[in-house]
N, C-alpha and C positions, 0 to 999 in steps of 0.2 A: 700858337702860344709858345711853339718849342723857341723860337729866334730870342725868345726873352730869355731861358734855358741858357741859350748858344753863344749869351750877353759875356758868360766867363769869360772868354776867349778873348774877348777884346785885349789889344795893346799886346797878344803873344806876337813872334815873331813866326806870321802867317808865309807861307812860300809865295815869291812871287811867278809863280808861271803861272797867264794866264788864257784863256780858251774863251773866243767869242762863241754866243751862242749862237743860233741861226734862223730862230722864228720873225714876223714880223709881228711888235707891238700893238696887244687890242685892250680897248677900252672895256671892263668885262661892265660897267654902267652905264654902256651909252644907250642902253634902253629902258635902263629905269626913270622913270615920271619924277623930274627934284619936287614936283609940288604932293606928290603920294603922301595922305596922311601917316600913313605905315612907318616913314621915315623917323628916325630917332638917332639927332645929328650927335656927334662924340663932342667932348669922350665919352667912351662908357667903363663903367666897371663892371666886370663878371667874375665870376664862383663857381666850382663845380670839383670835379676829380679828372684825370685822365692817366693815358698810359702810353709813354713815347718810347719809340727805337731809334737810337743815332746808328747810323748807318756811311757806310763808301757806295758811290754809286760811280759805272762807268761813265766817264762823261761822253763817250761816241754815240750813249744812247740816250744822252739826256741834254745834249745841244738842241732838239729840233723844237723842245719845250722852253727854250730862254732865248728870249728876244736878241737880235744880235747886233745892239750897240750894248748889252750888258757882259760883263764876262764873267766866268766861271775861274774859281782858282782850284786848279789842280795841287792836292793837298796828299795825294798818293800817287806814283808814275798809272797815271791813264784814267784815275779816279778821283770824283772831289767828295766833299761832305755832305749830307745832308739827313733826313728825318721824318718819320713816319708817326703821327699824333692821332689817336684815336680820346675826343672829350665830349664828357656829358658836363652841359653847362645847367645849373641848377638854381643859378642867378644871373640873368640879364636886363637889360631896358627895354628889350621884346620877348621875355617867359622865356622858359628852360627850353633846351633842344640839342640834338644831338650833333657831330661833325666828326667827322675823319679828312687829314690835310698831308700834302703827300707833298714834301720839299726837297727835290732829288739834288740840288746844287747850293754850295755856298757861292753866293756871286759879290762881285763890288761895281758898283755903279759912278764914278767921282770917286766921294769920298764917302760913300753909305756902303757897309758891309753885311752882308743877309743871308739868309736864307731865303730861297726864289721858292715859292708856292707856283706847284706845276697844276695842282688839283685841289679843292678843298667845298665838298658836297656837306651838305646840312636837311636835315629832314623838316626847315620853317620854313615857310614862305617871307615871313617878315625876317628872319635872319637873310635869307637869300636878297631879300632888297636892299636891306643897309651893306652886310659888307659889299655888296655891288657898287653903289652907289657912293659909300661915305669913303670908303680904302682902295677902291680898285681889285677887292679879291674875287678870282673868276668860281664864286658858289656856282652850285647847282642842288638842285632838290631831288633827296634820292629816300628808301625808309632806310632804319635803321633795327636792328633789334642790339640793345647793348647789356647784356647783364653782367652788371658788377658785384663779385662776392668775394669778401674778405679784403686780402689784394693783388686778387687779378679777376680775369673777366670773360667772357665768350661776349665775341664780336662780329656781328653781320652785316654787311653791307649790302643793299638791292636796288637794282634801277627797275621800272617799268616791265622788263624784259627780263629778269633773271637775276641771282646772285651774280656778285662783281668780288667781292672779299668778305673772307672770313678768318677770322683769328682767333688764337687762343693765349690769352695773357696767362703766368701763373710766377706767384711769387720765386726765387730763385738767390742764392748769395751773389754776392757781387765777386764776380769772377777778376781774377789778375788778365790783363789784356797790354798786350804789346803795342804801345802809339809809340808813332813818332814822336819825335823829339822839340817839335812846333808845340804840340797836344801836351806836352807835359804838365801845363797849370791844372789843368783837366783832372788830370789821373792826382792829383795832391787835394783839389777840394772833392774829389769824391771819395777818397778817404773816411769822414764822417758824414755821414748822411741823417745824424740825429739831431741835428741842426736844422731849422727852415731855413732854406735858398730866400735869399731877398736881395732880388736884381734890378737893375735898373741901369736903361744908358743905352739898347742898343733898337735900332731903326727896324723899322720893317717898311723895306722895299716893296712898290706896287707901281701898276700903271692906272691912269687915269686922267682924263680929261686931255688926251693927248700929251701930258709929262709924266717923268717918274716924282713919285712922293714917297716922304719918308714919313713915318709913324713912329713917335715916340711911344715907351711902353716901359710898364714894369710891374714884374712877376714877384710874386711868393707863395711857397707851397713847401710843405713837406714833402720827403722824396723816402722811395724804396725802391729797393732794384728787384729785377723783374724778368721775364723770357717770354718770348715769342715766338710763333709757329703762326706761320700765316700762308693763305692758298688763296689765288687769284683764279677766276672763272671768270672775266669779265672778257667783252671783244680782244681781239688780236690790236688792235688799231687804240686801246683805251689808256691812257697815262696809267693804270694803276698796275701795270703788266711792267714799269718800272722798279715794283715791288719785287718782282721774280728776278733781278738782275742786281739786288742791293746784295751787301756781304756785312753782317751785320758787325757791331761794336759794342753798344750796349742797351741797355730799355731803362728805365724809369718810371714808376707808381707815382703819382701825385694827386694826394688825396687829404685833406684838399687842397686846393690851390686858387690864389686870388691874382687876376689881371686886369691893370689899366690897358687903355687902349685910348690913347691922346688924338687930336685932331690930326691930320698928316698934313703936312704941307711940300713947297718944293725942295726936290733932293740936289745937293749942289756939294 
């Protein structure tokens, strides 16, 4: 949901240097059943809260996770943009469930500009099949424990094998922060934050069925600013060891917060 967040940004003048990625493209639904009752085709709309960090990631280490006819736009000399979403959804078209989505690169694909989902685990089995199936987002089923209080949260993440991340949100003022001079729109509407954000207009990139798809979307929530301390324990070899290499920027509370999530179709 952060890409609807990252919608501000549209039409600033983005750098254009850009870095191919280097993975090959996989379909994360080519083993979902299209005839599974489970399925619940979009759009949908969902509700819930969550707590995101915009963050720089280096891109030398976050090329071998973006496919590489997509590119990555270097947005800092050797780093690009991206964002760490931790949501409890408390309304969907498949029951409430929990997700953490782990978007280490701003990419452009044509003419769709995004945020590239490296990782994004949910503790449903039926969430795991629709976004497999209807977006192309590569879920996986992991547990969760998330508890939210006030506004912030302790945050656990676990596979089969052991903790993978944990975090600790806790409310924080919104700190003065040095962006570039692209980022500037940025730094003016977060200025007031007593306002609900009411976005709309930008794509979420995916793969699927052998092409890329865009997803149209659009967010509303109210916002508060927020800190984070987070600790990776998962394999050496696991996407979210991309977290231990991010420099952060800033977080955001959203609670609550309402997301469409439209049919996708082809990105061109």
């Amino acid at each position: 949901m952060f890409e609807q967040i990252f919608s501000s940004f549209q039409g600033l003048p983005l750098p254009e240097i850009l870095v191919p990625g280097t993975a090959m493209p996989v379909d994360p639904g080519a083993d979902i059943a299209e005839d599974d009752p489970t399925l619940v085709p979009p759009p949908w709309e969902v509700a819930g809260r969550a707590a995101i960090e915009f963050a720089q990631f280096p891109i030398d280490r976050v090329r071998s996770h973006v496919p590489l006819d997509v590119d990555i736009l270097q947005t800092w000399p050797g780093y690009t943009f991206g964002a760490i979403a931790f949501i409890t959804y408390d309304r969907t078209p498949v029951g409430p469930y929990n997700e953490i989505v782990i978007a280490p690169a701003l990419v452009r694909y044509r003419k769709v500009l995004s945020l590239w989902v490296t990782s994004i685990d949910v503790d449903s089995e039926v969430s795991y099949k629709n976004g497999r199936l209807n977006w192309g987002l590569p879920k996986e089923q992991r547990s969760f424990e998330y508890n939210w209080h006030g506004g912030g949260a302790d945050l656990t993440v676990s596979s089969q094998d052991g903790q993978l991340l944990s975090a600790t949100c806790t409310d924080s003022p919104l700190r003065e922060i040095a962006l570039p001079e692209w980022m500037g729109g940025l730094a003016t509407a977060l200025r007031d934050l007593t306002v609900p954000l009411n976005i709309e207009g930008l794509a979420m990139l995916t793969y699927r069925k052998s092409l890329y798809h865009r997803t149209p979307t659009r967010f509303e929530g109210k916002a508060s600013p927020v800190s984070f301390r987070m600790n990776v324990s998962a394999p050496e070899d696991s996407p979210y060891h991309l977290v231990d290499r991010r420099e952060s920027l800033l977080a955001l509370a959203f609670n609550p917060f309402q997301l469409n999530l439209s049919a996708p179709g082809y990105a061109d």
